[in-house]
N, C-alpha and C positions, 0 to 999 in steps of 0.2 A: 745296187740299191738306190732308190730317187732321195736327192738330196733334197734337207728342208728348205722348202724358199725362207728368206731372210732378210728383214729387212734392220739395218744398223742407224741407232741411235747417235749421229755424228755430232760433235763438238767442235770441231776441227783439230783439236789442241792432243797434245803427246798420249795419255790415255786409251781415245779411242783409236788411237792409229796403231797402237799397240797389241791392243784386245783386237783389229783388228786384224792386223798381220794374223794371230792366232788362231783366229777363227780362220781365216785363207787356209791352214796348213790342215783345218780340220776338213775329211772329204763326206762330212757327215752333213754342212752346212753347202748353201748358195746363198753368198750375198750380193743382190740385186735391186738394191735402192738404200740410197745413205739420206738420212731423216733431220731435217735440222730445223729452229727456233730461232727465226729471226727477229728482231726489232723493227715493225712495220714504220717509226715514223725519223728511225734515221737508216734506215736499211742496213742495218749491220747485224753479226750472231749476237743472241743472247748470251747477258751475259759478260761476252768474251771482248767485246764491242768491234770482232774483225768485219772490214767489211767485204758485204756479201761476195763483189768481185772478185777478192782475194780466194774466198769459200768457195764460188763456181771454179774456178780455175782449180783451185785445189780436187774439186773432185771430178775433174776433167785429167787428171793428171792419175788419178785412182781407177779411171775407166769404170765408172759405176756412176749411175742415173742419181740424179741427188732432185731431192723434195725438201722445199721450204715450207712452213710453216709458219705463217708472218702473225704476231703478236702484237697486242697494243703495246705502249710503254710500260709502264705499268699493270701488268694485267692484275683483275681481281681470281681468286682460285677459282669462281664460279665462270669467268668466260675462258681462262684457261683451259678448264676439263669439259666445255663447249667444245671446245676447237680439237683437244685431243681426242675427244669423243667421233668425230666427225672424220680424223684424219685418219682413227684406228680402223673403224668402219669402211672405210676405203680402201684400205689397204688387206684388211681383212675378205672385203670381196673381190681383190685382185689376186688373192690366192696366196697371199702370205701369212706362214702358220707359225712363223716363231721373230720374236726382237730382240735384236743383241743390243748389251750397254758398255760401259768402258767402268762402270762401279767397280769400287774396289772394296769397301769397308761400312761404307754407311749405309746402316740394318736398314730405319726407316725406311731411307728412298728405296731399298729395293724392294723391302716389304709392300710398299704403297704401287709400286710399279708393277709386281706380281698381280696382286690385287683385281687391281684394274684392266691389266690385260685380261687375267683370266676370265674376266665375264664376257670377251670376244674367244676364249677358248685360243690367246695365243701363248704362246709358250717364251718364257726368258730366256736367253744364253746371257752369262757373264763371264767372260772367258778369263780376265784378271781377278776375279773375286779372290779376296782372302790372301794375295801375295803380298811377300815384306816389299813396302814400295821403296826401300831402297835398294833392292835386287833390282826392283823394275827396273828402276831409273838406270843403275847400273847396265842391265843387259840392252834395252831401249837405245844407249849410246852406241853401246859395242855391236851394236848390230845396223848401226849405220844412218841411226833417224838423227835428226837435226828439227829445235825447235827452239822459239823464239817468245818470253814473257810477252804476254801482249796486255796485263792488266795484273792488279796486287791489291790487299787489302793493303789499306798507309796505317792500320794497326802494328803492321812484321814490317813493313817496307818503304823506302822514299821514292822520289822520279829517277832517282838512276838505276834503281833495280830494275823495272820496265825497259823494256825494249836488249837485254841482255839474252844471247843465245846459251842455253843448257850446256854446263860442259861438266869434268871431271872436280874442277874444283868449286862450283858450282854445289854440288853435292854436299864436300865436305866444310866450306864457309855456311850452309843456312844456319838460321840465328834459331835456337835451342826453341823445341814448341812446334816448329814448321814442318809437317810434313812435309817430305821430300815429294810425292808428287802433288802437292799442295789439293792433299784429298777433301781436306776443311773449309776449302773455298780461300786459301790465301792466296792465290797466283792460278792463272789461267797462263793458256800457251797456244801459239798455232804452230804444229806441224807441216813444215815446208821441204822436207827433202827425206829420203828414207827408201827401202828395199821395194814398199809395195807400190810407189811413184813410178809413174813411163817417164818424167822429169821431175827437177827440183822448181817448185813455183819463186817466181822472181818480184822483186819487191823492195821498197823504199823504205827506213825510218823516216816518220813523219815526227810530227808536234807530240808531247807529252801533258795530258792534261788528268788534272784532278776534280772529281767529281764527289756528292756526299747523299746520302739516301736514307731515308726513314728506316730504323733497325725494326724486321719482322717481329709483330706481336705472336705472344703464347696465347694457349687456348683460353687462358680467363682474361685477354686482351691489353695483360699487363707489356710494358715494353721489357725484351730481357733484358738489354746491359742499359748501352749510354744510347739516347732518342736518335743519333745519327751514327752511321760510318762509313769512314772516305774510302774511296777505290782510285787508283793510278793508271792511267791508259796511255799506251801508246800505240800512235795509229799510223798502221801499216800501209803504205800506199801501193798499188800493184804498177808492175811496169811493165811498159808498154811493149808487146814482143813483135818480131817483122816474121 
C-alpha cells in the first residue's frame, strides 16, 4: 500500500520528536520534509528562540529535508496566514496529502489547524493527541531522548530553570499548575539526542536572557491578564564539528 507523503510540523523541542518517533513506527506514513517557523530578523525558531544552526544540524542528524519559513518579529495573523497560505500551497503541489503536529491537548489550535488545511484538502495526523503528558514525558526519557529547556514563561520560572536538561526529577519537582510537557506554553525545549538521531547534536550553554512582550488581546481587544509577560532564554551555541 503507497504510503501518505507527510510533511511534519517541527518545533525542534521534545513533543515533536516524540510524535515523531511515532509516526516513523507507523508504515501508514512518509515523512519527507520537517516544516519549521523562523524568526527572520534574529534568525532563530519561533518562539523557541533556537538558533537556526542548531535546527539545521538537528535535522541533518534526522536525515529529513527541513523547510523554513521565515517570519517577521512580530507578525500580524493577517501576514502570518499570507505566508502559511503560500507555503501550504507548495507543498500541497509538491504532492503532500497530509501534516503531522506534536499537539497534545489544545482544542483550539487543532481546531484552527484542521480548518485550514482542509480547504488544501490536506489531512492532520497528531500522533500524541490526548496522552497523559506525564506518561509522555515519562516514556520520552526511557526511550532514550535527551532535551534541553531552551526558554520559560518567568510567570512558573527564574534564569536557572533555562538551560536545565529533562530528567527524572525534573518531573517530579515542577511547581503545581505546570504541565509536565509545558503544553500551556511554560517551557519550550530542543531535542538533541534520542533513537531517531544518526548522532547527538553538539552544543554550548550560552548567555541567559530575559525578555517581556505585549499579552495577546481577546477578540473584543481587551488585554487578558497583566499588559506584559517575561520569557527566559537560553541560548544554545552549536559547536564546531571536524
Amino acid at each position: 500500500m503507497q504510503k501518505h507523503k507527510t510533511y511534519f510540523n517541527w518545533s525542534s523541542g521534545k513533543d515533536s520528536a516524540l510524535a515523531l518517533y511515532y509516526l516513523q513506527q507507523n508504515q501508514d506514513y512518509s515523512i519527507e520534509q520537517l516544516v519549521t517557523t523562523v524568526n527572520s530578523h534574529y534568525n532563530r525558531v519561533s518562539m523557541h528562540g533556537l538558533r537556526t544552526d542548531l535546527l539545521l544540524a538537528q535535522t541533518k542528524a534526522l536525515n529529513i529535508k527541513a523547510s523554513l519559513i521565515e517570519l517577521p518579529e512580530m507578525p500580524s495573523m493577517e501576514i502570518y496566514e499570507d505566508v502559511m497560505l503560500k507555503t501550504v500551497s507548495q507543498l500541497k503541489a509538491d504532492g503532500f496529502t497530509h501534516s503531522a503536529f506534536g499537539d497534545i491537548f489544545l482544542e483550539d489550535l487543532r481546531t484552527y489547524r484542521e480548518n485550514n488545511l482542509a480547504k488544501h484538502n490536506i489531512k492532520t495526523v497528531f500522533p500524541i493527541w490526548k496522552k497523559d503528558t506525564k506518561t509522555l514525558l515519562t516514556e520520552f526519557l526511557n526511550l532514550g531522548f535527551k532535551t534541553i529547556i531552551v526558554c520559560a514563561n518567568s510567570k512558573y520560572f527564574d534564569a536557572d530553570f533555562v538551560g536545565t536538561i529533562i530528567d527524572e526529577n525534573f518531573i517530579a519537582n515542577l511547581p503545581e499548575g505546570v504541565d509536565p510537557c509545558g503544553e500551556n506554553g511554560e517551557f519550550h525545549t530542543f531535542c538533541f539526542d534520542g533513537p531517531i538521531f544518526e548522532n547527538p547534536i553538539p552544543f554550548t550553554i550560552g548567555e541567559k536572557v530575559y525578555r517581556e512582550y505585549d499579552t495577546p488581546k481577546t477578540d473584543n481587544n481587551t488585554v487578558c491578564s497583566a499588559d506584559k509577560y517575561g520569557v527566559w532564554y537560553c541560548d544554545l551555541i552549536p559547536n564546531q564539528t571536524t
